[in-house]
KOLLOZA-245362 format. One record per residue (C-alpha): residue in one letter; x, y, z. Coordinates in steps of 0.05 Angstrom, whole numbers, plus 32768, in hexadecimal, padded with zeros to 4 digits. Each point is the difference from the previous one (the first is absolute). Layout:
BEGIN
> A X Y Z
...
END
This chain:
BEGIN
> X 8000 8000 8000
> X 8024 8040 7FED
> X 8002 8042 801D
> X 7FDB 803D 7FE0
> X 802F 8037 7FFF
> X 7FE7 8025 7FC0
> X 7FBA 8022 7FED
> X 7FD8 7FC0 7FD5
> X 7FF1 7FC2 8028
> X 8009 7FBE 7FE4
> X 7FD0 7FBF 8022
> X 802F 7FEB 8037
> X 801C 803E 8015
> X 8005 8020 8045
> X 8003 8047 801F
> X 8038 800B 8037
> X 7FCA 800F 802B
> X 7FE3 7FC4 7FFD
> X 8034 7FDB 800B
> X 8003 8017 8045
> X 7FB2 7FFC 8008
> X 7FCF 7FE0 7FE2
> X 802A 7FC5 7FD0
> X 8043 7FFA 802F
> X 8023 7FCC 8010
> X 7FD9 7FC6 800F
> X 7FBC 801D 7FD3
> X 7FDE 7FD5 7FD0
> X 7FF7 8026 7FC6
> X 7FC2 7FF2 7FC6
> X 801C 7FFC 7FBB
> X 7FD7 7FEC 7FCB
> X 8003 7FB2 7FF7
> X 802A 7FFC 803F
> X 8006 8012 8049
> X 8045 800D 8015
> X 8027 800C 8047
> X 8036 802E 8005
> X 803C 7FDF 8026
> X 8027 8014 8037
> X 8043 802F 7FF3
> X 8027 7FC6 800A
> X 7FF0 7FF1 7FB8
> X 8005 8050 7FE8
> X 803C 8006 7FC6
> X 8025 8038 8020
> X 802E 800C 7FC8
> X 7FC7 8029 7FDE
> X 7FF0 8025 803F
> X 8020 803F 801B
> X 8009 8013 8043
> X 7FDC 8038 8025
> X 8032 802C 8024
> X 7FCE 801F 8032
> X 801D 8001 804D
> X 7FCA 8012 8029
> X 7FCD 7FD8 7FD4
> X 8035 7FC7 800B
> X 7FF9 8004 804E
> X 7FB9 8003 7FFF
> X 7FF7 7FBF 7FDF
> X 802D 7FE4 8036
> X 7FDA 801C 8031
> X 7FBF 7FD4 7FDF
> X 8026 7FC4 7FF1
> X 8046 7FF2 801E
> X 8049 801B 7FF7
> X 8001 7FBA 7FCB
> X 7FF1 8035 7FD3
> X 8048 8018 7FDC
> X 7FE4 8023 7FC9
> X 7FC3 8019 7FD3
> X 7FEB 7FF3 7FB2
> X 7FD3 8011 7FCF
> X 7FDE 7FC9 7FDF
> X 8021 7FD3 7FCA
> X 7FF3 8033 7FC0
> X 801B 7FFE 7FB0
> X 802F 803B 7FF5
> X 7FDB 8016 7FBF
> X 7FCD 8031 8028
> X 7FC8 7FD0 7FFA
> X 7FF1 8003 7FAF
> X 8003 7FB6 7FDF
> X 801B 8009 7FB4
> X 8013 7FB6 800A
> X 7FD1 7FC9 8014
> X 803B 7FCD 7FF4
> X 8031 8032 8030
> X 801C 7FE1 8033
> X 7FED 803D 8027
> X 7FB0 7FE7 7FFF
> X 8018 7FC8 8033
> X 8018 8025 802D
> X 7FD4 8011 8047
> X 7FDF 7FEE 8042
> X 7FFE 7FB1 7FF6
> X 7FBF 7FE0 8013
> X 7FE9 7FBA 8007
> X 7FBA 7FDB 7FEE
> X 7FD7 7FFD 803D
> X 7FD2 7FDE 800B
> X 8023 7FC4 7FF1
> X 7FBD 7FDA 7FF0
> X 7FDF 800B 7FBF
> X 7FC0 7FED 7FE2
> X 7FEE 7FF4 7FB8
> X 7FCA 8022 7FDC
> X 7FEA 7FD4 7FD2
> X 8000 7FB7 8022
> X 8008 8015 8053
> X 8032 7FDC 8005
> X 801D 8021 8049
> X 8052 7FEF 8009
> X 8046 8022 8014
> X 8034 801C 7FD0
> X 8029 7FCE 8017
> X 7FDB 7FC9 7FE5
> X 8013 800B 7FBC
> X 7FC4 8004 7FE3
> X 7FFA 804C 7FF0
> X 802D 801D 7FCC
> X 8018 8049 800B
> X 7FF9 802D 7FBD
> X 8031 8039 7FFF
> X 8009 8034 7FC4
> X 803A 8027 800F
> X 7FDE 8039 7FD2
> X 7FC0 7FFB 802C
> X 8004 7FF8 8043
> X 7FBD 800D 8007
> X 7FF0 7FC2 7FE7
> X 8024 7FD4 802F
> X 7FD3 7FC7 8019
> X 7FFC 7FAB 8011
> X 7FDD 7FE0 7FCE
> X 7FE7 7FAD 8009
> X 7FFE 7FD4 7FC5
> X 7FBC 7FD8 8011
> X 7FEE 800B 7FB4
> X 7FCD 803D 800D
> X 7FEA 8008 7FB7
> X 8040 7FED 7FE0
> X 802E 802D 8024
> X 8016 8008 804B
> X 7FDB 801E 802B
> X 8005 8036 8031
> X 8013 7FF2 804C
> X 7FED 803A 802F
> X 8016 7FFF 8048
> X 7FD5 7FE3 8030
> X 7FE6 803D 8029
> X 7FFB 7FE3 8046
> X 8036 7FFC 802B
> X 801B 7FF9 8058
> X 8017 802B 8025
> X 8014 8011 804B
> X 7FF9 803A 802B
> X 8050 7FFE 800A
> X 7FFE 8019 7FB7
> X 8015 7FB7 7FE1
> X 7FDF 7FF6 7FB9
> X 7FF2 7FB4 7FDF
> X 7FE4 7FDF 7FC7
> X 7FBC 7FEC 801A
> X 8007 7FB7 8014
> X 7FCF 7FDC 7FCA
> X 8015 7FB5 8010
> X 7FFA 800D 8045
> X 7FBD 8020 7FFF
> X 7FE2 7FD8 7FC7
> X 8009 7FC2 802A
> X 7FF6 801B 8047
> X 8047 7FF4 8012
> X 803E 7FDE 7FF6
> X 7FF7 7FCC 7FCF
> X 802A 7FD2 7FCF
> X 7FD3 8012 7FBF
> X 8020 803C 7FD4
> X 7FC6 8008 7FD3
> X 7FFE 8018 7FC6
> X 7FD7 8039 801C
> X 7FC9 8023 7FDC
> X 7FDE 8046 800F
> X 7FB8 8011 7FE6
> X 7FDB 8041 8007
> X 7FC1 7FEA 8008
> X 7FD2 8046 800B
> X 8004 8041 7FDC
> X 8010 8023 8038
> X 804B 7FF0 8009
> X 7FFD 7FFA 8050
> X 801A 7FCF 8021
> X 7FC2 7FDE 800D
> X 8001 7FEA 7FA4
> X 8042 7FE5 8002
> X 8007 7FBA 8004
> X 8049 7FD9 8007
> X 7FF9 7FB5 7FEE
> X 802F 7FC3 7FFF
> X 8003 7FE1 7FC0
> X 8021 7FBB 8020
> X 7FD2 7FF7 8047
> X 7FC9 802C 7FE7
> X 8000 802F 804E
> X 7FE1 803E 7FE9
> X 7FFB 803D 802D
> X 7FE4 8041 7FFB
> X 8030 8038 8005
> X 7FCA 802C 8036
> X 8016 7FCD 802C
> X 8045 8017 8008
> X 7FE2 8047 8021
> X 7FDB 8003 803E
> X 7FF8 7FD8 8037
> X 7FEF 7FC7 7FD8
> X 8042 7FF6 7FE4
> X 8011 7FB7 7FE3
> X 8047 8001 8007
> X 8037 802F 8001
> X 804A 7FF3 8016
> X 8029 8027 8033
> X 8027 8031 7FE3
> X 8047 7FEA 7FD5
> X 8021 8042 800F
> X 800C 8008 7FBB
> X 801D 8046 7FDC
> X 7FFA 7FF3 7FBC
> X 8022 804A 7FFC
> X 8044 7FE0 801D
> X 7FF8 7FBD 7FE1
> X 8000 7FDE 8047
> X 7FDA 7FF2 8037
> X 8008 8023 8049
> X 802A 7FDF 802E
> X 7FDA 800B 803E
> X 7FC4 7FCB 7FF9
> X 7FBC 802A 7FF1
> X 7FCB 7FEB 8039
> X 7FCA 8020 7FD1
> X 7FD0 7FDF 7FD7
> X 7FF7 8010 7FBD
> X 7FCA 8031 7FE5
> X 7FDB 7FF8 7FB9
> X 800A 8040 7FE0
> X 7FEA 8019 7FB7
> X 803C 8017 7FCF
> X 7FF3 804A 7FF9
> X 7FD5 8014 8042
> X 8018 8040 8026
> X 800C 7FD4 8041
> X 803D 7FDD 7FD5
> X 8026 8032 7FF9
> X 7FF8 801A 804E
> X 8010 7FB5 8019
> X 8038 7FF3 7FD5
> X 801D 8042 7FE5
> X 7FFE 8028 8048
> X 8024 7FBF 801D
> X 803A 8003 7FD3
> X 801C 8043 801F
> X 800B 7FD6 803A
> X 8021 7FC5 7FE2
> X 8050 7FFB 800D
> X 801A 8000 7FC0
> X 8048 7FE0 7FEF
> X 8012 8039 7FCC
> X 802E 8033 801B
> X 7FDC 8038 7FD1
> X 7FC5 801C 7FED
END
């Protein structure tokens, strides 16, 4: 995801301002075909940063955070003042790297609900069009793949740890040696949770996904402690249990994204 430093936006583009707000580190951000999370600095490419030579800005933010902090940079940026003359430039790859998240995706023609690690989706990237970045899954939707969207529901934890939601898990009502395959149905116009359905195509368990909020919840695991951000889970065991939430609500970002200011980070900079 690159940084918008010049006057036209391109899809995929960011505001330093929101960088620090409203899609920082930690955000999942809505492209297109795609939802996306932007990773921790850890994973930042320095070499096209520059550093911010501000003292008493410097001191403040160790104030907030820690004296950890040795320095400050502006975001990963291209050097040619934000105007692309060259789709094929190396220049276009340059920026704040992201990751898919969720992990789970679900496809639009046959339901058919799996990870990316399966190997069933296909990712389509044109370097020209990043706009058009998506997973596709060959089940032979009218002669061509079709489109796999991410599964809107995910977990989360009021320590600020964020999860793919735990379909095998929930789908049988706990740990269980069947792995699916796993099938998601909207059955109502409404889009609620009350018209989805997620099925198991191998035991036939079926549950409705209302059942995951309220107090009439099916099954949900304690939390993993997972930061999907930092590629890790925490190392202090979370006693929380995890929380359906929907990909996109307001509460996300104030249970995940206000969380990771407090989050000891191994990076030296910022």
């Amino acid at each position: 995801m690159s940084f918008m430093d010049g006057k036209q936006s391109q899809v995929g583009e960011l505001r330093p301002s929101q960088l620090l707000t409203t899609f920082g580190v930690g955000s999942i951000v809505d492209l297109p075909k795609v939802s996306v999370m932007v990773m921790g600095l850890e994973d930042w490419p320095i070499a096209y940063s520059e550093e911010i030579v501000e003292d008493r800005l410097l001191q403040s933010v160790r104030a907030l955070l820690g004296q950890q902090v040795q320095k400050l940079r502006t975001p990963p940026r291209r050097d040619d003042g934000g105007r692309r003359t060259n789709w094929f430039d190396p220049q276009n790859h340059i920026g704040v790297p992201v990751a898919p998240f969720p992990r789970w995706l679900v496809c639009s023609y046959c339901r058919y609900l799996g990870p990316i690690s399966s190997g069933l989706f296909e990712a389509k990237v044109k370097p020209y069009r990043p706009d058009e970045a998506c997973y596709v899954h060959n089940c032979n939707a009218k002669g061509r793949s079709a489109l796999a969207l991410p599964a809107r529901f995910l977990v989360a934890c009021r320590n600020g740890h964020l999860d793919d939601f735990p379909w095998i898990e929930f789908v049988h009502g706990g740990a269980t040696n069947c792995v699916g395959p796993l099938k998601l149905y909207e059955i109502g116009p409404s889009g609620e949770a009350s018209d989805v359905l997620v099925g198991c195509e191998q035991c036939s368990a079926k549950q409705n996904m209302a059942r995951a909020f309220g107090d009439g919840v099916v099954f949900l695991p304690r939390c993993r402690g997972r930061r999907p951000h930092l590629r890790n889970f925490d190392q202090n065991e979370c006693d929380e249990v995890a929380r359906p939430i929907l990909l996109g609500a307001s509460n996300l970002w104030f249970s995940v994204n206000l969380s990771v200011l407090s989050v000891p980070s191994t990076t030296n900079r910022l």
